[in-house]
C-alpha beads as a LAMMPS data file, in Angstrom:
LAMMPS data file: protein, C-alpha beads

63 atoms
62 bonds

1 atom types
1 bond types

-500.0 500.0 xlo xhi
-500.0 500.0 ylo yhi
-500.0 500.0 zlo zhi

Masses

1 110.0

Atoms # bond

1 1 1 -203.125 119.161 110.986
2 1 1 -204.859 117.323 114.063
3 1 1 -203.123 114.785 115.402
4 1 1 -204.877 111.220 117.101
5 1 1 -204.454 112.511 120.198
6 1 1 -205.912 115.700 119.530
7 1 1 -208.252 113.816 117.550
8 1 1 -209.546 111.585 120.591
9 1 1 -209.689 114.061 123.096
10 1 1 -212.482 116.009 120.662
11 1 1 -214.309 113.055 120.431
12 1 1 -214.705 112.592 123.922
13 1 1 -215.411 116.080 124.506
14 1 1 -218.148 116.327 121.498
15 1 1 -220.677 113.938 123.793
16 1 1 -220.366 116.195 126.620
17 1 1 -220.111 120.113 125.126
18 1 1 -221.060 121.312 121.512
19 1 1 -217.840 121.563 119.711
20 1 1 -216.891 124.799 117.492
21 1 1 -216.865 125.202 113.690
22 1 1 -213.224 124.686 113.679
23 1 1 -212.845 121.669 116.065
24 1 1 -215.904 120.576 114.260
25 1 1 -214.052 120.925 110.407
26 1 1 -210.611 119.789 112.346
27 1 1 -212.334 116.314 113.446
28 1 1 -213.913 115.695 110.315
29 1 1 -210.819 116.087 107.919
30 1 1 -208.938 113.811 110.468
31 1 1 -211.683 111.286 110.689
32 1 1 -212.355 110.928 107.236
33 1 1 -208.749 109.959 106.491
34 1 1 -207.767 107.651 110.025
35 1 1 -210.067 105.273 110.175
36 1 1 -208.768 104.099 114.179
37 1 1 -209.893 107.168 115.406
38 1 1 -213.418 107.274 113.094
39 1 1 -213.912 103.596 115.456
40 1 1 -213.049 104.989 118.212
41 1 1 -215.594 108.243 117.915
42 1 1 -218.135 104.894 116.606
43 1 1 -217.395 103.282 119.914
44 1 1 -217.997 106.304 122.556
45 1 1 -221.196 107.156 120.532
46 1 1 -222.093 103.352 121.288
47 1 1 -220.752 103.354 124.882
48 1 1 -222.581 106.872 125.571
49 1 1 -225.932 104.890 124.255
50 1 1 -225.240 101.853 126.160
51 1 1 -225.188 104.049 129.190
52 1 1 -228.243 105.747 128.443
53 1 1 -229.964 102.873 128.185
54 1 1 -228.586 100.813 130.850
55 1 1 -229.354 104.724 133.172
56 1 1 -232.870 104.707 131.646
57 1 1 -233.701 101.050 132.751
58 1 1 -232.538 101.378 135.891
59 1 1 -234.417 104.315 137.146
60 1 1 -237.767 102.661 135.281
61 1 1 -236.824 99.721 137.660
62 1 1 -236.597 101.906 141.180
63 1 1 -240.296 103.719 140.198

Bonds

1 1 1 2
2 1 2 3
3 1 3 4
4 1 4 5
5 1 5 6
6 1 6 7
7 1 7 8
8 1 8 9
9 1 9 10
10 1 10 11
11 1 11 12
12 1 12 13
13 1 13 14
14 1 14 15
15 1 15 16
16 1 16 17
17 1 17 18
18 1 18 19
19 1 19 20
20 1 20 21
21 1 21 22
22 1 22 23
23 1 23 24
24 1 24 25
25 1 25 26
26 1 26 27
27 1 27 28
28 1 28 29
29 1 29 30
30 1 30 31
31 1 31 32
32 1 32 33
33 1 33 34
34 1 34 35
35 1 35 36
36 1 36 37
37 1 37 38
38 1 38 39
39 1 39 40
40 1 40 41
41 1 41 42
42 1 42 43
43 1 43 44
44 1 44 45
45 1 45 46
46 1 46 47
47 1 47 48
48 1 48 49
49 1 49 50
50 1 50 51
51 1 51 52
52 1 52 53
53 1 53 54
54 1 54 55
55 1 55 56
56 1 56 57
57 1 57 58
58 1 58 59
59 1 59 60
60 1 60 61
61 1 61 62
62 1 62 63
């Protein structure tokens, strides 16, 4: 069973590399039953867009 910690550090690491089946399966089980971590993978998703965003608008800006 995949602890928070282990938990987190997946979630983190799914925005920048493809995770595997099992991490994949792992994460899901423990997000569907601890709902802190579920926010917290809903909170880098919206950080990583913010960032995109704020990134895009900037270099439309400099052109």
């Amino acid at each position: 069973m995949m602890n928070c910690k282990q938990a987190t550090q997946l979630l983190s690491e799914k925005l920048d590399r493809p995770l595997s089946t099992k991490e994949k399966v792992s994460l899901g089980i423990h997000t569907t039953m601890c709902a802190p971590c579920r926010q917290f993978g809903l909170q880098m998703e919206e950080l990583r867009d913010i960032s995109k965003h704020y990134t895009k608008g900037n270099t439309e800006k400099e052109k």
